[in-house]
N, C-alpha and C positions, 0 to 999 in steps of 0.2 A: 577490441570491441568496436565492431564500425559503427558510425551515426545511424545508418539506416536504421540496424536493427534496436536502435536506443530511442530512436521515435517513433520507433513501431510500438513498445513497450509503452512508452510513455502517452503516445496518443490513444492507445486503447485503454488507459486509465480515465483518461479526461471524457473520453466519449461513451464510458461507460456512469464515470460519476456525473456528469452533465445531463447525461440524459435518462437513465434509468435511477441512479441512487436518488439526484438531490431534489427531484419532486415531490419524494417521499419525506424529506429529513424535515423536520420541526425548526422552527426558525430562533436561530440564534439569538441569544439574550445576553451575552457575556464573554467576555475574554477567552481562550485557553489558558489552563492555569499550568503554569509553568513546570516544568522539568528539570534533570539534573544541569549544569554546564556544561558546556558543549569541553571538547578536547582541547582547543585551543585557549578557553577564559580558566578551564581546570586545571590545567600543566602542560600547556606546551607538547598534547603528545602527536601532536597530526601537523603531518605536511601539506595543508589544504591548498586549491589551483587558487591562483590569482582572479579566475575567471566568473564575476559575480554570478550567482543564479540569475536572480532577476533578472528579466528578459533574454532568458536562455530557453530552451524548452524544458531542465532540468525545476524551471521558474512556475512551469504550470502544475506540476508536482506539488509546491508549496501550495498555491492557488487552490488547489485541490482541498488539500488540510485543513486550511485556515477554515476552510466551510461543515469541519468535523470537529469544533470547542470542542466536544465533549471527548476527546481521545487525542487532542494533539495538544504535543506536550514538549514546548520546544525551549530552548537558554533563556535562562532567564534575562540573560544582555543580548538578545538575539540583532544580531547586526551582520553589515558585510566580514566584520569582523573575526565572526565566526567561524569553526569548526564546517565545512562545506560540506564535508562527510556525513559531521553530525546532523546536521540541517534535512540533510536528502533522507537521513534514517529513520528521523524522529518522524518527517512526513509522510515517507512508506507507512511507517506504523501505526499513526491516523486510519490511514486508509484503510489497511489490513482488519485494524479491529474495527472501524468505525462501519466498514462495509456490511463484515459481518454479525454487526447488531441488527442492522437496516435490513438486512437479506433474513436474516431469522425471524424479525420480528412479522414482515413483510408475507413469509411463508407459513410462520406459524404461528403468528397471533400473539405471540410473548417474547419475553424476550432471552436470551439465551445464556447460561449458565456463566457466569464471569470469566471462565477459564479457557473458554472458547473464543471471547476477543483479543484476551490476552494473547494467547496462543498464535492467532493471526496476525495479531501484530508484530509480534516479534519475526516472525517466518518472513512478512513481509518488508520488515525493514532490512535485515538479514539480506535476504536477496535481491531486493532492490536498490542495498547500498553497496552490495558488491557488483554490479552491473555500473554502478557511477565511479568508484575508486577504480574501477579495469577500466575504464574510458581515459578517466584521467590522470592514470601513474597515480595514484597518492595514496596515502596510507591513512590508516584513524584507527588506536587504540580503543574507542567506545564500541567499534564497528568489528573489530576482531574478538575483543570479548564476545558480543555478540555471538557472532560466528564460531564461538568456540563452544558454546550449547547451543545446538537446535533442535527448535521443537521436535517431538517425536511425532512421525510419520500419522496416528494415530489420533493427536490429538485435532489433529487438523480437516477441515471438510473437503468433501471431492465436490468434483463441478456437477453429480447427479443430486448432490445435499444442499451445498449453495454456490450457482455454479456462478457469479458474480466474482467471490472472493477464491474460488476453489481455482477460476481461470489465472486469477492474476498470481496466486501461489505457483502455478504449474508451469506462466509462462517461463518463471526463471528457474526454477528446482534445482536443476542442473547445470551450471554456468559452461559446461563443456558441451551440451548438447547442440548439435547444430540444426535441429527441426523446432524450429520456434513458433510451431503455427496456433492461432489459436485451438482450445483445446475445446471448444463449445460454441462453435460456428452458428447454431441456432439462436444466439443471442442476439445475433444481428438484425433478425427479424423481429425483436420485441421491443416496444415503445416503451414499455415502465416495468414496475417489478409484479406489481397486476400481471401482467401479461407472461413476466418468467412465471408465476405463480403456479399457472392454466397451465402452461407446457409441462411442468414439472408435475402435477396432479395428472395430466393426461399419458408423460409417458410412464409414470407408476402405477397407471392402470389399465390392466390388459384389456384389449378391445375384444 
């Protein structure tokens, strides 16, 4: 897994939730409430890098979460100490589901069936925790379970439904795939989720 393509990944998270999600989001009142223990405080089952997140760019990943309470769900002894794996998964999962509340509520004015953040959440800790454990040799039992259900194809949105969270599913779907380009190039020109909303209303309706 080269660098390159791991800050391509990850900067298109940050520049996505910086500037189109967290204008939107409601402001935080309260902790994350906590999650299971990570693999390392639970038994020993991850060989985690030595190499802290923080102030890594794996660091702004976190960053990201902490500004999603309502869906990050991290150790409850959450330290350098921790499961490194577990850390980067539980924080994809944030995103995953937290995006796509923001992006439903955003396009349709309610908010969206509980099964559907769920859903992205997992898909996206899944794959964005196996892009961090292939960078760095290591392993994580929370993060194979994981990976040994995933979501069905089906339950999940495309980038014409919510293309926010549908981009960030697709950029990894395939960890063998070598065309990693984004999948909804038209984002780049939109300043908020206002703005995806009108795209998305305009290309569903024919001229």
């Amino acid at each position: 897994m080269d660098e390159l393509t791991v800050h391509q990944l990850l900067g298109r998270i940050v520049y996505f939730h910086v500037l189109l999600v967290a204008p939107d989001l409601p402001v935080a009142d309260r902790m994350p409430a906590s999650g299971p223990a990570c693999c390392h405080h639970r038994a020993h089952g991850s060989h985690f890098p030595d190499a802290a997140l923080e102030g890594s760019a794996w660091g702004a990943l976190l960053e990201v979460a902490a500004e999603l309470p309502d869906h990050h769900r991290p150790c409850p002894r959450t330290s350098s100490a921790c499961c490194a794996a577990c850390r980067v998964t539980s924080a994809a999962s944030a995103v995953g589901s937290g995006w796509a509340v923001a992006e439903h509520r955003a396009y349709h004015q309610r908010l969206p069936e509980p099964g559907l953040a769920d859903a992205c959440g997992r898909a996206a800790a899944s794959r964005v925790g196996r892009v961090f454990v292939a960078q760095h040799d290591t392993l994580c039992a929370a993060l194979d379970r994981l990976t040994a259900k995933p979501s069905a194809p089906e339950e999940l949105p495309g980038v014409d439904e919510l293309p926010l969270t549908g981009e960030l599913l697709a950029l990894r779907a395939d960890p063998a795939s070598t065309t990693q380009a984004p999948v909804a190039s038209w984002l780049n020109h939109c300043t908020g989720l206002a703005d995806v909303r009108r795209v998305l209303e305009s290309r569903r309706t024919p001229s």
